[in-house]
Every structure is written in C-alpha cells, then in structure tokens.
C-alpha positions as CSV (number, residue, x, y, z in Angstrom):
1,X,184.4,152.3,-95.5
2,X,182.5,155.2,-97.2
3,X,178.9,156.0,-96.5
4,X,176.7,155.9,-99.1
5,X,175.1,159.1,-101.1
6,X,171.9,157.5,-101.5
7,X,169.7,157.2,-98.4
8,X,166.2,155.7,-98.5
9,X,162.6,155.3,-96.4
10,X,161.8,152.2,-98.0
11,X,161.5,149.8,-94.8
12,X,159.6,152.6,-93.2
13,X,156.7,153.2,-96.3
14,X,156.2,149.9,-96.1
15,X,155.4,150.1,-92.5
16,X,153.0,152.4,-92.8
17,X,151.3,150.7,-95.7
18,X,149.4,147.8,-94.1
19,X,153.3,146.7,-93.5
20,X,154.0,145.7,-96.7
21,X,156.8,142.8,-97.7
22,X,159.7,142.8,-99.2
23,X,157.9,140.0,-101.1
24,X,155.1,142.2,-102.0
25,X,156.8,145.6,-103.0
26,X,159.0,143.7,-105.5
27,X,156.2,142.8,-107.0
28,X,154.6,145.8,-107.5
29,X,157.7,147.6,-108.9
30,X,158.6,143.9,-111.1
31,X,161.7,143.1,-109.4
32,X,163.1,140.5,-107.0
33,X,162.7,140.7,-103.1
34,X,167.0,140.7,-102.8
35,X,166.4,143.4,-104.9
36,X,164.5,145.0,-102.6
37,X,166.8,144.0,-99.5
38,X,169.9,145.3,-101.5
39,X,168.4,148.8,-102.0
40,X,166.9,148.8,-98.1
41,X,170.1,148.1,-96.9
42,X,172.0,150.4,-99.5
43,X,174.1,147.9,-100.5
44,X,172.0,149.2,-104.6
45,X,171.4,152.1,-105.6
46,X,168.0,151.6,-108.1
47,X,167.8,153.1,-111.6
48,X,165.9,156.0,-112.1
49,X,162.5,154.4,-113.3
50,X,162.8,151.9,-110.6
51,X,163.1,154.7,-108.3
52,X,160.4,156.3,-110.1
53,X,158.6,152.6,-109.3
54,X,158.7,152.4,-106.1
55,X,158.1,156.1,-105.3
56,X,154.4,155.6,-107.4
57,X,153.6,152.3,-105.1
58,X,153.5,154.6,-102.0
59,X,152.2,157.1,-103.4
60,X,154.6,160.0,-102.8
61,X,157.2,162.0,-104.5
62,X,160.6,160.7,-104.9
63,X,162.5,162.5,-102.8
64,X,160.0,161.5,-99.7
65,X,161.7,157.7,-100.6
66,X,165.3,158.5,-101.6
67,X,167.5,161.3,-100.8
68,X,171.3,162.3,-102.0
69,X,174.1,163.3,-99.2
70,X,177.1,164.7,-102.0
71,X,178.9,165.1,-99.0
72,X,179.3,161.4,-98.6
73,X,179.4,161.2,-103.0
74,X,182.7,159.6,-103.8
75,X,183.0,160.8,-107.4
C-alpha cells in the first residue's frame, strides 16, 4: 500500500491547545468529528478552505498543519 502525500499535525495542535477534541475542532472548522478522524489518520485529504479552517483555529500557517511528500504522490 502506498503512503500518503499529505501528512498532518493535527492530533498534536490539539494537544497543545488545552487538548482539544476531535469533537471540538470539528466544530470550529463546521465539519463532523469522522471528519476530523479521517484527516488525522490520513485516510482524507481536506479541501483547500478546510485546510485553510483548521490552520486559522490554531493559529498558525498552513504548512505548520499539513505538509506534501511528492515523493510518495502517486499521480
């Protein structure tokens, strides 16, 4: 099975902010919490303005919550 291109820091942002649900991110960014689980586990990747989302919640740039391997890009 191929890796996936898009890696994320979600589970750890939310650590580090007051440890934050699952539950409670996908309510900021207006989506469900399997949502959130899919795109944790990389099983999703998010569109761009949910990226965007979930990037402003935390307060950082985007690529401090997703990064792209084209290495591992099976295009």
């Amino acid at each position: 099975m191929a890796e996936n291109a898009i890696s994320n820091n979600i589970r750890t942002l939310r650590f580090f902010q007051d440890e934050m649900t699952q539950k409670d991110l996908a309510k900021k960014v207006g989506v469900t919490r399997q949502t959130i689980i899919a795109i944790e586990k990389g099983h999703y990747a998010p569109s761009l303005e949910l990226a965007f989302r979930i990037a402003y919640v935390f307060d950082v740039p985007l690529e401090e919550v997703f990064s792209y391997d084209p290495k591992k890009d099976q295009f």
